[in-house]
C-alpha positions as CSV (number, residue, x, y, z in Angstrom):
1,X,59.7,31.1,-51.4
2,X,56.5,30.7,-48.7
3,X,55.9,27.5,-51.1
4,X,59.3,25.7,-50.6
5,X,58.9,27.0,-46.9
6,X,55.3,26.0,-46.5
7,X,55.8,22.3,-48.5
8,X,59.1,21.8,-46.1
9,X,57.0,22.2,-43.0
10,X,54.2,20.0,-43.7
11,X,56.7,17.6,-45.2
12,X,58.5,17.5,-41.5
13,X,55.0,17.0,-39.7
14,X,54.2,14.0,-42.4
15,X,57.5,12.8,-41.9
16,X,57.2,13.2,-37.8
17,X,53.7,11.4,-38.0
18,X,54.7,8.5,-39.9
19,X,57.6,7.5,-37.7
20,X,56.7,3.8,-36.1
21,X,57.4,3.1,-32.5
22,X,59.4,-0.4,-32.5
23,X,59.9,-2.4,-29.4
24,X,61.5,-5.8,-29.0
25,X,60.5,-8.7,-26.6
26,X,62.4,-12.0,-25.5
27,X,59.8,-14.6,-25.6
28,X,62.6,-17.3,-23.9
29,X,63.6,-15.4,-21.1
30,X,59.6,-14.7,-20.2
31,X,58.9,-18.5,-19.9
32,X,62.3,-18.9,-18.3
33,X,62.1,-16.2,-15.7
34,X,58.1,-15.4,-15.3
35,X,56.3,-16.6,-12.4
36,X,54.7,-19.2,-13.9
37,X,57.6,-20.2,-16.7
38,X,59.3,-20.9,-12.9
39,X,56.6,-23.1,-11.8
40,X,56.2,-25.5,-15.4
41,X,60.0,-25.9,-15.5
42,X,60.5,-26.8,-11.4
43,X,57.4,-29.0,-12.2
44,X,58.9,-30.7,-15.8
45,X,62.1,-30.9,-13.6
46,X,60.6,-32.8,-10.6
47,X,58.8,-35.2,-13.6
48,X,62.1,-36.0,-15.0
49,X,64.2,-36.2,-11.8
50,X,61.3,-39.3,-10.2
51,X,61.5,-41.1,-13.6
52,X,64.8,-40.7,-14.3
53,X,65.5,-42.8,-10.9
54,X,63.3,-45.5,-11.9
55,X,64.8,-45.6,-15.4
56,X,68.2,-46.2,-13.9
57,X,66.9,-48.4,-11.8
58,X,65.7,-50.8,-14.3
59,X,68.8,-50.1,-16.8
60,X,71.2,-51.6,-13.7
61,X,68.8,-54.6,-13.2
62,X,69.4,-54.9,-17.2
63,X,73.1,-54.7,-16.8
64,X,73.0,-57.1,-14.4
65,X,71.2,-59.9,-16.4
66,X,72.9,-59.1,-19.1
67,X,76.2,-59.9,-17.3
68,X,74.7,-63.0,-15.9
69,X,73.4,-64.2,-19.0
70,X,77.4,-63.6,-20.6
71,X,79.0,-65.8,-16.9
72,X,76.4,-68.5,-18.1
73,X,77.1,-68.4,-22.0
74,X,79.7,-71.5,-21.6
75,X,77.4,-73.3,-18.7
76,X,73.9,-73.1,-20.7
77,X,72.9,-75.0,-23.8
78,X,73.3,-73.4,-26.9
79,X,69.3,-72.9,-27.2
80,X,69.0,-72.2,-23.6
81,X,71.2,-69.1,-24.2
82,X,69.4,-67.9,-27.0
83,X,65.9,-67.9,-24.9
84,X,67.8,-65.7,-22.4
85,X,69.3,-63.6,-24.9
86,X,66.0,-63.2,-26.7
87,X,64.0,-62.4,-23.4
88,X,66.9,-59.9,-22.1
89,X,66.2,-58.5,-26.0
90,X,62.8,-57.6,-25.7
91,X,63.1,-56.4,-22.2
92,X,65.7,-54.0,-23.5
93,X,63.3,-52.9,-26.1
94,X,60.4,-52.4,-23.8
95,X,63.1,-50.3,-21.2
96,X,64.1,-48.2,-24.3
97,X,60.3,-47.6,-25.9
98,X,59.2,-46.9,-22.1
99,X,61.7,-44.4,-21.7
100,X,60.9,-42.6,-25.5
101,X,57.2,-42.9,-24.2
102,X,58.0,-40.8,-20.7
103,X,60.0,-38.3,-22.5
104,X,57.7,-37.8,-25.5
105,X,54.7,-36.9,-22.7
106,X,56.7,-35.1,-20.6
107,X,57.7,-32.7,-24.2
108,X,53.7,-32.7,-24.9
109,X,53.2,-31.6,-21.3
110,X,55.9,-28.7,-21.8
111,X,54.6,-27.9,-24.8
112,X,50.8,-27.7,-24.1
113,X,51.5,-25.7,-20.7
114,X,53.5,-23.2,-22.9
115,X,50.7,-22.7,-24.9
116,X,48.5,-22.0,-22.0
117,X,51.4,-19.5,-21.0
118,X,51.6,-17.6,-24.3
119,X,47.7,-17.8,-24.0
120,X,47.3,-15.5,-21.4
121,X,50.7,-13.6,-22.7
122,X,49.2,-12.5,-26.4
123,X,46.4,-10.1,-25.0
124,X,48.5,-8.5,-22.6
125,X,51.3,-7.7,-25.3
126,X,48.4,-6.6,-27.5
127,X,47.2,-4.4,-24.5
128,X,50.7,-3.2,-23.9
129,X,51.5,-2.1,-27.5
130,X,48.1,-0.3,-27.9
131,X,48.7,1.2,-24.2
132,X,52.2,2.6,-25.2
133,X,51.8,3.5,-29.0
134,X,53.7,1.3,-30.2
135,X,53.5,-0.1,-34.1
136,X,55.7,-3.1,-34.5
137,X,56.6,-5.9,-31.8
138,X,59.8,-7.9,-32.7
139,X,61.3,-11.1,-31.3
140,X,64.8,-10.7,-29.8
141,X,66.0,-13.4,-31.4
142,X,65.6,-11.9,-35.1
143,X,67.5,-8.5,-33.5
144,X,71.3,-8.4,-34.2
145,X,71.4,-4.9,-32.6
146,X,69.3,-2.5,-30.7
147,X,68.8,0.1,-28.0
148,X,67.8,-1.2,-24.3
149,X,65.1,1.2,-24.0
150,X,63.4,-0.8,-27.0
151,X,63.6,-4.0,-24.5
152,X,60.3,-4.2,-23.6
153,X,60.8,-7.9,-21.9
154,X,60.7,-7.1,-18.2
155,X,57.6,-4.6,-18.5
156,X,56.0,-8.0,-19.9
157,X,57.3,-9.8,-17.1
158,X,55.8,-7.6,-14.6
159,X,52.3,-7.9,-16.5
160,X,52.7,-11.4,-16.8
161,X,53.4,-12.2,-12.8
162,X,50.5,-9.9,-11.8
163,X,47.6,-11.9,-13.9
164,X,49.0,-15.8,-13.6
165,X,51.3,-17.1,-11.0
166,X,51.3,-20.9,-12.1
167,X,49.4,-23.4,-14.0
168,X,47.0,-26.7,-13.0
169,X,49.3,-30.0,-13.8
């Protein structure tokens, strides 16, 4: 009987000892609502919003010729047209491979700043599960369901606004 009630005991404190701590972050949400996930988004925003107004620009000019040109189709000489059409053509092409250009740098710029981001982000998660015990770090994404107090996405935050406030563009 003391060896049932002995092997039960040390069973429970193996049992106790072996339990893993699991908390869950939202990786999104930090470059979303951080500090500095604030400042690369206003800044990607204020990229977009000056180009996008001289990419409108230029698409209205297009629309414009290209009406022209259509008012002139019964006027001009058959091969006389063509040239027009053919220039109008490859200005269209060089609006549209302009405009895949800008927004093919702008996703490179998101994308290398976000690097920078999760940069300085992985040591201070590292620091923060070794601070608080904890054994596994999830992403919220792969949780269906889970307790709050496993959230540990606005601790993060916190630790994240008090070593970077924004980046160099």
């Amino acid at each position: 009987m003391k060896i049932i009630i002995i092997v039960f005991i040390l069973f429970n404190l193996f049992i106790t000892n072996i339990r893993a701590e699991i908390a869950y972050i939202d990786l999104n949400y930090i470059l979303n609502t951080s500090n500095v996930g604030k400042s690369l988004n206003n800044h990607i925003k204020e990229l977009q919003s000056k180009d996008l107004a001289k990419f409108k620009e230029i698409e209205i000019k297009l629309i414009e010729k290209e009406k022209l040109i259509i008012a002139q189709q019964n006027i001009l000489e058959n091969n006389d047209f063509k040239k027009k059409l053919s220039i109008l053509s490859a200005e269209v092409q060089k609006y549209r491979a302009d405009k895949k250009a800008f927004t093919e740098e702008l996703n490179k710029i998101k994308i290398e700043k976000t690097k920078e981001i999760l940069a300085v982000l992985n040591p201070l998660i590292t620091n923060y599960v070794d601070l608080n015990s904890i054994s596994i770090v999830l992403p919220k994404k792969n949780i269906i369901v889970g307790k709050k107090n496993l959230d540990i996405t606005d601790e993060i935050i916190k630790l994240l606004n008090e070593n970077i406030n924004s980046l160099k563009f």
